[in-house]
PDB file as gemmi writes it, atoms N, CA and C in Angstrom:
CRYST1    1.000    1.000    1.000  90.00  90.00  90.00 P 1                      
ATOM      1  N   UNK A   1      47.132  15.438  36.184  1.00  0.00           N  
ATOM      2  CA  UNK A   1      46.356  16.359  35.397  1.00  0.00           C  
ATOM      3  C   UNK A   1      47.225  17.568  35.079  1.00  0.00           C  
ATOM      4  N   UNK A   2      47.017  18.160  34.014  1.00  0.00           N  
ATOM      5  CA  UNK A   2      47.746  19.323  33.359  1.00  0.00           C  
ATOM      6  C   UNK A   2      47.334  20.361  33.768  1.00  0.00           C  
ATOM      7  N   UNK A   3      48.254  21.819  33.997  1.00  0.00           N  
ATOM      8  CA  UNK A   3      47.651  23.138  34.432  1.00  0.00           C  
ATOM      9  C   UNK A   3      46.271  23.365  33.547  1.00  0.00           C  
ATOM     10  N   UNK A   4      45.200  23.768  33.989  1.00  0.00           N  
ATOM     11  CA  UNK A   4      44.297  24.136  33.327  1.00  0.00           C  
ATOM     12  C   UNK A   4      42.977  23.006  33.182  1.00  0.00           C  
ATOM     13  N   UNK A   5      43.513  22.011  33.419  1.00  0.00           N  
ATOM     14  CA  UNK A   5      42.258  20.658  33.401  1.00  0.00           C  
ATOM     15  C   UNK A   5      42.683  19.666  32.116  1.00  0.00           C  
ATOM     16  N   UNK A   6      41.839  18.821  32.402  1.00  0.00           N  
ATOM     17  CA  UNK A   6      41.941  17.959  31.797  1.00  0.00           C  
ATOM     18  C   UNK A   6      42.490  18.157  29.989  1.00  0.00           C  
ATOM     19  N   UNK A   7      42.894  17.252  29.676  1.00  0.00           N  
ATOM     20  CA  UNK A   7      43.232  17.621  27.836  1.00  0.00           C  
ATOM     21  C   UNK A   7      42.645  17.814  26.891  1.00  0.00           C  
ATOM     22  N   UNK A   8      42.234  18.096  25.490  1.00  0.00           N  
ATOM     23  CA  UNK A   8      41.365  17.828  24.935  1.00  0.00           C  
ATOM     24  C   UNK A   8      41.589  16.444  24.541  1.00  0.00           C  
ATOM     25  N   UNK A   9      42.351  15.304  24.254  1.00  0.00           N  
ATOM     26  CA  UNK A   9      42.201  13.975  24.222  1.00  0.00           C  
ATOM     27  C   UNK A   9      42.116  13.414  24.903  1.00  0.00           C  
ATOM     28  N   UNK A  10      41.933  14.063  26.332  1.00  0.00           N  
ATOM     29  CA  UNK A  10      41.412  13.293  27.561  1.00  0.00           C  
ATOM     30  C   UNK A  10      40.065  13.380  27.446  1.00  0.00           C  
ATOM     31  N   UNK A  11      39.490  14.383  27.128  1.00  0.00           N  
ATOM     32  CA  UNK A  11      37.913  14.404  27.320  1.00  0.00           C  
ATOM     33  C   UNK A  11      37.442  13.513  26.169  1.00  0.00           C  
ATOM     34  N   UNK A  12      37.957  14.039  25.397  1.00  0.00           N  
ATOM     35  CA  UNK A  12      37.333  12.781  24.053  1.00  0.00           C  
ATOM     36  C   UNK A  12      37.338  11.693  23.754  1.00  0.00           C  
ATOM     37  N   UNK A  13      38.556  10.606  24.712  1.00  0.00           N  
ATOM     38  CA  UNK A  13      38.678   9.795  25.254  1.00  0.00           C  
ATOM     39  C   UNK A  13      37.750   9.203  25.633  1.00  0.00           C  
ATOM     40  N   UNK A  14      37.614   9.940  26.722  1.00  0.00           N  
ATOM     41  CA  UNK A  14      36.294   9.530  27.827  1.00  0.00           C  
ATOM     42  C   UNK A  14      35.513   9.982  27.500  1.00  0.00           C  
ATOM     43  N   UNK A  15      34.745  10.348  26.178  1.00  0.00           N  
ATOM     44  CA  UNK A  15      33.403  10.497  26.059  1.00  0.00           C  
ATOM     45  C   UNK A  15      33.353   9.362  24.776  1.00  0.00           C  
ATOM     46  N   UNK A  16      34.156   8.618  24.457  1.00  0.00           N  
ATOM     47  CA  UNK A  16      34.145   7.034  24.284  1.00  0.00           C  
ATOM     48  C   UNK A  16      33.917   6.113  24.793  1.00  0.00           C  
ATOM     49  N   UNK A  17      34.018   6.101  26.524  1.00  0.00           N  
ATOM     50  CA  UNK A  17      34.100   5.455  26.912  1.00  0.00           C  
ATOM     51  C   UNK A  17      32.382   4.642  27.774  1.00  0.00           C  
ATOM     52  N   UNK A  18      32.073   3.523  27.374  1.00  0.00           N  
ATOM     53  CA  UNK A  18      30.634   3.263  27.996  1.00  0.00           C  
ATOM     54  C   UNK A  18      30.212   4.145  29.610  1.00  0.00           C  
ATOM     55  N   UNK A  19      29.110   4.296  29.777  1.00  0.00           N  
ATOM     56  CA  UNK A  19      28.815   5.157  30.878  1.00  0.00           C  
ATOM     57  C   UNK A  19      27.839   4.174  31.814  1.00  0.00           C  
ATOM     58  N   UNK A  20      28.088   3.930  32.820  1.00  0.00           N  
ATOM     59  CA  UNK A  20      27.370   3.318  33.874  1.00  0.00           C  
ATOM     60  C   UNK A  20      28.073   1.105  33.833  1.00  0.00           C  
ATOM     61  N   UNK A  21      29.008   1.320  33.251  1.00  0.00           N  
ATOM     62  CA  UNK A  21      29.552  -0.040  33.076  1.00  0.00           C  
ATOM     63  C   UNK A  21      30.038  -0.622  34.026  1.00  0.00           C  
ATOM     64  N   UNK A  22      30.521   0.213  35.272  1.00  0.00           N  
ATOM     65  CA  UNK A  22      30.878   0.133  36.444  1.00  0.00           C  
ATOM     66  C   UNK A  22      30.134   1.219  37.643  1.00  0.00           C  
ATOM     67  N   UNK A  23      29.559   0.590  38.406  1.00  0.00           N  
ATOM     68  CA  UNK A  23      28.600   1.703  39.046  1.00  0.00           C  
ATOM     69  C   UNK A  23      29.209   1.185  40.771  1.00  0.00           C  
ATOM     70  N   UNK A  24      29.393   2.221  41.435  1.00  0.00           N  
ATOM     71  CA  UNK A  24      29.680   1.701  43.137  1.00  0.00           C  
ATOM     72  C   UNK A  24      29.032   0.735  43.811  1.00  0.00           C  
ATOM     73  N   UNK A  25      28.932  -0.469  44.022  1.00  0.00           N  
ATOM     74  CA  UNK A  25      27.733  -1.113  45.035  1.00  0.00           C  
ATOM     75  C   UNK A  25      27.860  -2.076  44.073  1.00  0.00           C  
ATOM     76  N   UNK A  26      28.123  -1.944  42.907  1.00  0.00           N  
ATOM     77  CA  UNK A  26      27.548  -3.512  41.729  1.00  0.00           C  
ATOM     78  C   UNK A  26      28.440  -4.440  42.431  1.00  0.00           C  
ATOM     79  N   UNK A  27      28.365  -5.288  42.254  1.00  0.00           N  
ATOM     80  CA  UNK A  27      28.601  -7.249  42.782  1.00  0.00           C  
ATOM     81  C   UNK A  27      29.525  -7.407  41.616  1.00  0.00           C  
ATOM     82  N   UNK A  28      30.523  -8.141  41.972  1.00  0.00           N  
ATOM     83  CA  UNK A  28      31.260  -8.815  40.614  1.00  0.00           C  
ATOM     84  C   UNK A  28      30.569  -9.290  39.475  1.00  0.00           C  
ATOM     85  N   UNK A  29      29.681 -10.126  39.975  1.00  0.00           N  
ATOM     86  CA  UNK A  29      29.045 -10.520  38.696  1.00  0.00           C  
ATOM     87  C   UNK A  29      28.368 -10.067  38.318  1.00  0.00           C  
ATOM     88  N   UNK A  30      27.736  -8.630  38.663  1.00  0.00           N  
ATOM     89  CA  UNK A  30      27.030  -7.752  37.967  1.00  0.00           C  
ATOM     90  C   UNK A  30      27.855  -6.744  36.825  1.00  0.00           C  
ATOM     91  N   UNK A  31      29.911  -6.754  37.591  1.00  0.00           N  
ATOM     92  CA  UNK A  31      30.230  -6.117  36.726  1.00  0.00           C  
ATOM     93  C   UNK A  31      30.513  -6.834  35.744  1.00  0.00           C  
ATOM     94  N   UNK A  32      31.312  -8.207  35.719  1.00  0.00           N  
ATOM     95  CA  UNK A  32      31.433  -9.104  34.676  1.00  0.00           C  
ATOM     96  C   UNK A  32      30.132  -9.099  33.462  1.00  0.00           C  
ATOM     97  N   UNK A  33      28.997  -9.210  34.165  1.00  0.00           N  
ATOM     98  CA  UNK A  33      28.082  -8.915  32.672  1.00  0.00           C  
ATOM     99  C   UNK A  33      27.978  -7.910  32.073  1.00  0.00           C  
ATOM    100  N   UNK A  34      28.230  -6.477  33.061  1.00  0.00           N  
ATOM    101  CA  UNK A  34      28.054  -5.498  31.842  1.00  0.00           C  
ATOM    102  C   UNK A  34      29.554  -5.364  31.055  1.00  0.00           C  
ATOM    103  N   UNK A  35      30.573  -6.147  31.665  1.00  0.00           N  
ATOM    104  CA  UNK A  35      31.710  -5.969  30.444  1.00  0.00           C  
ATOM    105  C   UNK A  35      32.044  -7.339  29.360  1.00  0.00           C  
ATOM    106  N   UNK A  36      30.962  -8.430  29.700  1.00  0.00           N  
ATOM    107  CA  UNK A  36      31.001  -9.427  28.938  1.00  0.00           C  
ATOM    108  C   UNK A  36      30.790  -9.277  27.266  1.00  0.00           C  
ATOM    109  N   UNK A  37      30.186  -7.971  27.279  1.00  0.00           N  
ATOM    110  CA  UNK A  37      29.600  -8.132  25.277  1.00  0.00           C  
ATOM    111  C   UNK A  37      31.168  -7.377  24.492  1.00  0.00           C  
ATOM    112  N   UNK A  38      32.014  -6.806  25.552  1.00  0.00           N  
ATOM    113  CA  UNK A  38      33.214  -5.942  25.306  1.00  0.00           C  
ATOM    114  C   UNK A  38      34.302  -6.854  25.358  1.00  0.00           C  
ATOM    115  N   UNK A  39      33.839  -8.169  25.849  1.00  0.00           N  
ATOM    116  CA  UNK A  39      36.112  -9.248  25.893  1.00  0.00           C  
ATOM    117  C   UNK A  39      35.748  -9.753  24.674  1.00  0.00           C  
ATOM    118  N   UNK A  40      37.463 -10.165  24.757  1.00  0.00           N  
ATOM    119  CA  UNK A  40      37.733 -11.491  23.556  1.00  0.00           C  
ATOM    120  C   UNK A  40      37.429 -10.999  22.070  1.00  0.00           C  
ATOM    121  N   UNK A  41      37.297  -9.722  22.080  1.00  0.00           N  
ATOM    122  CA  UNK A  41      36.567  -9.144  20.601  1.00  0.00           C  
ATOM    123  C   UNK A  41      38.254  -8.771  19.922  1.00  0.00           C  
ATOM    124  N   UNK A  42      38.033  -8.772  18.520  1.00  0.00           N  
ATOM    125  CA  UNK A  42      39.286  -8.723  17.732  1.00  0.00           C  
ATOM    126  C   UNK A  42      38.774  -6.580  18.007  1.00  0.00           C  
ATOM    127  N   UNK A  43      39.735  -5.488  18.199  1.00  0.00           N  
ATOM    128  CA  UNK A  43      39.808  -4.186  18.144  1.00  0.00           C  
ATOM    129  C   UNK A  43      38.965  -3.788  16.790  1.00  0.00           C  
ATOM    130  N   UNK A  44      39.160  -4.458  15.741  1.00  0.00           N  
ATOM    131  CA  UNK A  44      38.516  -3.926  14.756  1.00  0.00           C  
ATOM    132  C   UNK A  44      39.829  -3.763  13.791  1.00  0.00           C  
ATOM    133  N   UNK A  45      39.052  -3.971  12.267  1.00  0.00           N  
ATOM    134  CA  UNK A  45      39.832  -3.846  10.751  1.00  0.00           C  
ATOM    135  C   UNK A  45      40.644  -2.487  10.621  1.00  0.00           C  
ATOM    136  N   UNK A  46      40.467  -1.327  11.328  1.00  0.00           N  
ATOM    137  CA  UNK A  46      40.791  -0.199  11.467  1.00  0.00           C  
ATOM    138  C   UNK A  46      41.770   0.202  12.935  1.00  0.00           C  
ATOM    139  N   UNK A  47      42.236  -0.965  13.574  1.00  0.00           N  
ATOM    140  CA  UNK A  47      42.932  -0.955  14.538  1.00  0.00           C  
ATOM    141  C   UNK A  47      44.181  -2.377  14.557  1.00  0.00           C  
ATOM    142  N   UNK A  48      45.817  -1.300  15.016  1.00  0.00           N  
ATOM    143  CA  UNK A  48      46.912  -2.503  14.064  1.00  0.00           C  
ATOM    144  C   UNK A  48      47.227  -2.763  16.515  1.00  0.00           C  
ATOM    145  N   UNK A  49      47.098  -3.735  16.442  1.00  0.00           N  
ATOM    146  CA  UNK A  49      47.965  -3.948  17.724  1.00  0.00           C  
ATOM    147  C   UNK A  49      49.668  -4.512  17.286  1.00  0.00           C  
ATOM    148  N   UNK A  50      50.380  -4.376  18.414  1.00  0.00           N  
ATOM    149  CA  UNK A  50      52.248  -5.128  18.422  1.00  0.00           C  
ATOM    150  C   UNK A  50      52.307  -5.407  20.004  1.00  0.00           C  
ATOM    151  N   UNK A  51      52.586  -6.408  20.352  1.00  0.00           N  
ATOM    152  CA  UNK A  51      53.390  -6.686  21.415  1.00  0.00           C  
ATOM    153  C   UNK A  51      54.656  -5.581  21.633  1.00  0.00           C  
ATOM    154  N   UNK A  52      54.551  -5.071  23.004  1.00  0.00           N  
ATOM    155  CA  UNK A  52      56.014  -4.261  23.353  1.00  0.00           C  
ATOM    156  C   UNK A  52      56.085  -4.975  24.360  1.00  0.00           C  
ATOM    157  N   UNK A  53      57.140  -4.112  25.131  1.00  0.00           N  
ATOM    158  CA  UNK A  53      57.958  -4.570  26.330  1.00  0.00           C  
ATOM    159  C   UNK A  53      58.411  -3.155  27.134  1.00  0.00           C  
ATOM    160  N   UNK A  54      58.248  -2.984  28.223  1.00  0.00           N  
ATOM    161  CA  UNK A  54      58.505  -1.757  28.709  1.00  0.00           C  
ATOM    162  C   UNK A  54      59.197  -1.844  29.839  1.00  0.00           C  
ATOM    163  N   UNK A  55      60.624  -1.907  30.424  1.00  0.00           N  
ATOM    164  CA  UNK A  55      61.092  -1.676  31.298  1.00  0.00           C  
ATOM    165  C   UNK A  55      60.774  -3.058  32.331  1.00  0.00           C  
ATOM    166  N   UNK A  56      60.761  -4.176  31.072  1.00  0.00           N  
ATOM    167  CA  UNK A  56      60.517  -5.909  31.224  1.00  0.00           C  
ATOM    168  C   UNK A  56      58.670  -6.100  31.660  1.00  0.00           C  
ATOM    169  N   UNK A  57      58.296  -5.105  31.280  1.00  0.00           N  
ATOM    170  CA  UNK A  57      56.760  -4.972  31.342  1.00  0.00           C  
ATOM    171  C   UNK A  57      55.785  -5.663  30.375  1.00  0.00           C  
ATOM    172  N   UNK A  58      55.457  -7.091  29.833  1.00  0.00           N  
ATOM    173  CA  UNK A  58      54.748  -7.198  28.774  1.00  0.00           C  
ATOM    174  C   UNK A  58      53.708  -6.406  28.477  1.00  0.00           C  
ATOM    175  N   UNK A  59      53.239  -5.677  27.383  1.00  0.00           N  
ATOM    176  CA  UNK A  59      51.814  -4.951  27.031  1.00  0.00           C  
ATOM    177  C   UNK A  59      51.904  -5.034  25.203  1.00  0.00           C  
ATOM    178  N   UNK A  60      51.347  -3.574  25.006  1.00  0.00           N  
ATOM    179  CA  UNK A  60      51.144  -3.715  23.246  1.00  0.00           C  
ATOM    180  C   UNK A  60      50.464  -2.209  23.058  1.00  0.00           C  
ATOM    181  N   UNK A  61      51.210  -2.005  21.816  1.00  0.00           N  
ATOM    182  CA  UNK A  61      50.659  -0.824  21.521  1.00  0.00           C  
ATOM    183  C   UNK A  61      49.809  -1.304  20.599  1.00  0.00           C  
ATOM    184  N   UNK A  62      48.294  -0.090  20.944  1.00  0.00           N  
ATOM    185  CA  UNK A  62      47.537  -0.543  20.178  1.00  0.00           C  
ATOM    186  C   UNK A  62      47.482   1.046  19.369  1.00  0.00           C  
ATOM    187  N   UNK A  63      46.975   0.859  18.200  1.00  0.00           N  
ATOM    188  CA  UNK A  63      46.868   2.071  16.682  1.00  0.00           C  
ATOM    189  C   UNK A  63      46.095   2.281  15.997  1.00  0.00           C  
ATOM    190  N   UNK A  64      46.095   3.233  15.556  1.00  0.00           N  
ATOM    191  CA  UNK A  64      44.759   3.279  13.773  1.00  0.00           C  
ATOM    192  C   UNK A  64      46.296   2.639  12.968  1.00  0.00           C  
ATOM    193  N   UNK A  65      45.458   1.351  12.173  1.00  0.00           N  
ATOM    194  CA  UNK A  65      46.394   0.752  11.605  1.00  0.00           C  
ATOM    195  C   UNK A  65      46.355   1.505  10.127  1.00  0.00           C  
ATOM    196  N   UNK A  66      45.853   2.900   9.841  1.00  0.00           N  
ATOM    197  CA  UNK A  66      46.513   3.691   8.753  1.00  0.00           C  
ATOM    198  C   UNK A  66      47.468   4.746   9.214  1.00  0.00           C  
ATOM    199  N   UNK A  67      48.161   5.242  10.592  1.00  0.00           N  
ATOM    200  CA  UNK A  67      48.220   6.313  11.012  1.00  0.00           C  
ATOM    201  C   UNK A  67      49.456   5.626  11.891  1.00  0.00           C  
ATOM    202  N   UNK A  68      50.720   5.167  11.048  1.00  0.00           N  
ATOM    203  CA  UNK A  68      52.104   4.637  11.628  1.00  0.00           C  
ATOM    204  C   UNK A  68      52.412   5.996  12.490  1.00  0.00           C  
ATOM    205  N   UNK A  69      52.718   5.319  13.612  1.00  0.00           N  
ATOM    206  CA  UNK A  69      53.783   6.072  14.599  1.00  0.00           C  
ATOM    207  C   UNK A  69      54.791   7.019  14.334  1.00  0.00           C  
ATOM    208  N   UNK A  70      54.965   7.829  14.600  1.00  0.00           N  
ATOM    209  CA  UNK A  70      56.741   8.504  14.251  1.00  0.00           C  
ATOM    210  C   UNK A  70      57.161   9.148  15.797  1.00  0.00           C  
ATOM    211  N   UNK A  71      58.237   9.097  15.693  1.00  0.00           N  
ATOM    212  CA  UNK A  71      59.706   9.762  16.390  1.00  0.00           C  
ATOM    213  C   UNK A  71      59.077  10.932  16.889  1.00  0.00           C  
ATOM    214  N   UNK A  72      58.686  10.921  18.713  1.00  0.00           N  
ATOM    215  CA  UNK A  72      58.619  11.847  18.733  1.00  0.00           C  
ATOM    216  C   UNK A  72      56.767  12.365  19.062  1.00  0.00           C  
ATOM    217  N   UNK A  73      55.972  11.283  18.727  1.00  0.00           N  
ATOM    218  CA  UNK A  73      54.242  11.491  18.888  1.00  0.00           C  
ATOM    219  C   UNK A  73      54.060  11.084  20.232  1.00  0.00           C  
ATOM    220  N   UNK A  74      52.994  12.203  20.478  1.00  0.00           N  
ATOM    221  CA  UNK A  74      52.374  11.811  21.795  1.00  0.00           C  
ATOM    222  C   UNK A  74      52.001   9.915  21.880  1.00  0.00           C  
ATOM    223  N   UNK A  75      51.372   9.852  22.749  1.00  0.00           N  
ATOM    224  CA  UNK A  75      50.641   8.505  22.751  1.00  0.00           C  
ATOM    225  C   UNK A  75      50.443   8.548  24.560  1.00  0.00           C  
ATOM    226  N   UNK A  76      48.969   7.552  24.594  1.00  0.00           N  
ATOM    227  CA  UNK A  76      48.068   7.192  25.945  1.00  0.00           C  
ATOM    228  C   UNK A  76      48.770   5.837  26.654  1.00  0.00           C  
ATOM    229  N   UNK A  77      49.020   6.246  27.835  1.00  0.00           N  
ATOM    230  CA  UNK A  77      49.521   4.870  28.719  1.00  0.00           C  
ATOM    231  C   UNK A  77      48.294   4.671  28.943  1.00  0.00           C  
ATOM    232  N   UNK A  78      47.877   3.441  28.653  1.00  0.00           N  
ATOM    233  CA  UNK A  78      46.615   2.916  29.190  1.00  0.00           C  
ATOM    234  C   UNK A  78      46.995   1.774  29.620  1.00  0.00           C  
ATOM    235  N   UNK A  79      46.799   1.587  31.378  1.00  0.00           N  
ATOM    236  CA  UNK A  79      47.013   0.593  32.247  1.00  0.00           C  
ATOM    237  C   UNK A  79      45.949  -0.157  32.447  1.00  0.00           C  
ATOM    238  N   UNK A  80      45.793  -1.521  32.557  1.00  0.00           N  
ATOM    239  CA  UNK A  80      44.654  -2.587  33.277  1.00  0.00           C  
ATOM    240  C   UNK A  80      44.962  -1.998  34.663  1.00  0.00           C  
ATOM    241  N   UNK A  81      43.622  -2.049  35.075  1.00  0.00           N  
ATOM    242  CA  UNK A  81      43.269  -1.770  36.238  1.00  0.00           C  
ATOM    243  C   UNK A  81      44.166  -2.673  37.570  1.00  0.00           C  
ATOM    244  N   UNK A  82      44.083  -4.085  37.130  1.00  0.00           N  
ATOM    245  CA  UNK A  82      44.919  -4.715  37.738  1.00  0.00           C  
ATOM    246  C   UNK A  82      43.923  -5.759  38.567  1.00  0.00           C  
ATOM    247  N   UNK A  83      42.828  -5.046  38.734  1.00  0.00           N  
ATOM    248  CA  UNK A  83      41.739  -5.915  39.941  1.00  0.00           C  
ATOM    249  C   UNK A  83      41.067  -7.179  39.229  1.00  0.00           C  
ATOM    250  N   UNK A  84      41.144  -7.529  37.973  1.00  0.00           N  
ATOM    251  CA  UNK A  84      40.867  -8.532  36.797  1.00  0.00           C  
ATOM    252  C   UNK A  84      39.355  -9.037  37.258  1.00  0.00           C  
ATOM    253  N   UNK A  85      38.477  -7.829  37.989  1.00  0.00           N  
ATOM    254  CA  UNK A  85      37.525  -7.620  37.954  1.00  0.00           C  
ATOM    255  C   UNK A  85      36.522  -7.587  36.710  1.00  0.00           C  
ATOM    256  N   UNK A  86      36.587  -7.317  35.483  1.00  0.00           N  
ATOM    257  CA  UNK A  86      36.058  -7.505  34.328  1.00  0.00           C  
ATOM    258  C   UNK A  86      36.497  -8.327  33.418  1.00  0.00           C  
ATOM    259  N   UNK A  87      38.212  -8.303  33.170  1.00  0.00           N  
ATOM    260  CA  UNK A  87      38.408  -9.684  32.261  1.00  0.00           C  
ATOM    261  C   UNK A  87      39.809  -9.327  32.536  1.00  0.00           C  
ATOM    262  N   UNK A  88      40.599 -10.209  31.813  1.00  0.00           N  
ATOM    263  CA  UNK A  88      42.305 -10.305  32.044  1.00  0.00           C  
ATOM    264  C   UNK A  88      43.076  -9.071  30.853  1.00  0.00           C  
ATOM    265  N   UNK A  89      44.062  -9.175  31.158  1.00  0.00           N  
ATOM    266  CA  UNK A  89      44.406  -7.881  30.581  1.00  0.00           C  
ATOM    267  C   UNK A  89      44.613  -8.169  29.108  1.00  0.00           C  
ATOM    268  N   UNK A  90      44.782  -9.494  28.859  1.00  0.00           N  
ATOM    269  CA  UNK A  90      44.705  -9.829  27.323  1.00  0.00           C  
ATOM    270  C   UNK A  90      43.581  -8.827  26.710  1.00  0.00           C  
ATOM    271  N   UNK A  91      42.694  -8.977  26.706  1.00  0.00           N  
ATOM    272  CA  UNK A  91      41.211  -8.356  26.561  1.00  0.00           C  
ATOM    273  C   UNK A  91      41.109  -7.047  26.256  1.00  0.00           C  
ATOM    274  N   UNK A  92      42.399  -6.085  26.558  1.00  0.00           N  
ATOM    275  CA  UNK A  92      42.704  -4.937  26.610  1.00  0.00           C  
ATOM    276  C   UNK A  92      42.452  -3.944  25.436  1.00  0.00           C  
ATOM    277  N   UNK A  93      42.957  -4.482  24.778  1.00  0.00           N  
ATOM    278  CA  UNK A  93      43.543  -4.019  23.290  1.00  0.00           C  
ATOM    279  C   UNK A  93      41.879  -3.416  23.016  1.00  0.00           C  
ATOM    280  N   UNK A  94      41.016  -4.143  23.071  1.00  0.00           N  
ATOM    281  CA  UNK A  94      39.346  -3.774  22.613  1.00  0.00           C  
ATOM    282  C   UNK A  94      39.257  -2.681  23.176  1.00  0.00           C  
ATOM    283  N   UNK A  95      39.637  -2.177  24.810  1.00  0.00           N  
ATOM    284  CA  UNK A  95      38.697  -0.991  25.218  1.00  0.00           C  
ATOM    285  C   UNK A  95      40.136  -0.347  24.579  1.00  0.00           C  
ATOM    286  N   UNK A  96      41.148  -0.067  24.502  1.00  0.00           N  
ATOM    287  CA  UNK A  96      41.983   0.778  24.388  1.00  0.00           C  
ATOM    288  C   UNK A  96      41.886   1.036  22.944  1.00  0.00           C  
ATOM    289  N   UNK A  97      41.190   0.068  21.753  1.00  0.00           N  
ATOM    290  CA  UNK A  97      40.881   1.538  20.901  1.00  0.00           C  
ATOM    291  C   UNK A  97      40.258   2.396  20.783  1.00  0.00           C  
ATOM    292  N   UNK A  98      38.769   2.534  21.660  1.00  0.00           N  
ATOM    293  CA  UNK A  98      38.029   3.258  21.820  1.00  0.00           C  
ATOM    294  C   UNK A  98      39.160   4.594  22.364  1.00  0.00           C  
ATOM    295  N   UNK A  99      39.802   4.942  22.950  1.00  0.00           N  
ATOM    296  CA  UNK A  99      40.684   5.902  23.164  1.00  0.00           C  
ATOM    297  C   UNK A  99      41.531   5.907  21.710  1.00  0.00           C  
ATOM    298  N   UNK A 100      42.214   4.902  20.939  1.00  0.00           N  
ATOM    299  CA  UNK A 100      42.765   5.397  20.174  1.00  0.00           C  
ATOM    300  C   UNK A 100      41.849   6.478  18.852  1.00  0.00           C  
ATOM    301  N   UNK A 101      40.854   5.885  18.531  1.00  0.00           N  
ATOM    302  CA  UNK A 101      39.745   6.136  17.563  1.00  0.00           C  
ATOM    303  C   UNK A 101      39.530   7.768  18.080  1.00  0.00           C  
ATOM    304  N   UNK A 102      39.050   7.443  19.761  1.00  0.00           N  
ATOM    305  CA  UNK A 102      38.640   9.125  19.796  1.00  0.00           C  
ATOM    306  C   UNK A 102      40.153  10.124  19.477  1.00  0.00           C  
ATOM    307  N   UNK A 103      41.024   9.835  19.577  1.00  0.00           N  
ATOM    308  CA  UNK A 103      42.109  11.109  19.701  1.00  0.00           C  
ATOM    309  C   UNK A 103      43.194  10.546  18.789  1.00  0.00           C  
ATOM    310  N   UNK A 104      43.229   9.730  17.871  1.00  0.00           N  
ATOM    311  CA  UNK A 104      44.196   9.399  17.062  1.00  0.00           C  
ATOM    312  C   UNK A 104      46.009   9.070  17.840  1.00  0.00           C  
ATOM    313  N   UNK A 105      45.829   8.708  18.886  1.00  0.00           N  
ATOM    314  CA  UNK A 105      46.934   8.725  19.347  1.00  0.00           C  
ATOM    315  C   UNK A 105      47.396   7.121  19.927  1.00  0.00           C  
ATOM    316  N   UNK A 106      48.336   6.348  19.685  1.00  0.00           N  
ATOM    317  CA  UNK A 106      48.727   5.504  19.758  1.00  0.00           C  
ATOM    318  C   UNK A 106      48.450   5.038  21.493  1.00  0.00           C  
TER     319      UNK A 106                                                      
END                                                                             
């Protein structure tokens, strides 16, 4: 976290983000259904994904596919959780535009 609190594209971020989708105590398969209507979905006509590679890391940047990258722009590491508790990391790209959409940032 940054001196002062959180960012302003952190908060806006996360006020994208569904609320109660993961709650303490839920059962796997209670979380699998509330993230079942969210996998396997294409990001949307307004979102460009690419395969990268990071330090032999497979992932992908995902974008507003009007709003090319340049030299030098911020952009969100957004990691899978890793616990493949809701779906596999393929699946990713869907929640991670909801962060791109709120803050325009790659």
């Amino acid at each position: 976290m940054r001196a002062g609190g959180p960012s302003p594209e952190y908060r806006a971020a996360l006020a994208q983000f569904p609320k109660g989708i993961a709650v303490p105590g839920d059962t796997y398969d209670v979380v699998r259904a509330k993230f079942k209507p969210a996998h396997g979905h294409d990001p949307g006509p307004d979102i460009a994904t690419e395969p990268a590679t990071l330090g032999g890391v497979a992932g992908v940047w995902v974008s507003l596919r009007d709003k090319p990258a340049q030299p030098g722009d911020a952009a969100i590491l957004f990691l899978h959780g890793g616990a493949l508790v809701s779906c596999h990391a393929r699946e990713y790209p869907f929640f991670a535009a909801w962060f791109v959409r709120a803050t325009g940032l790659r």
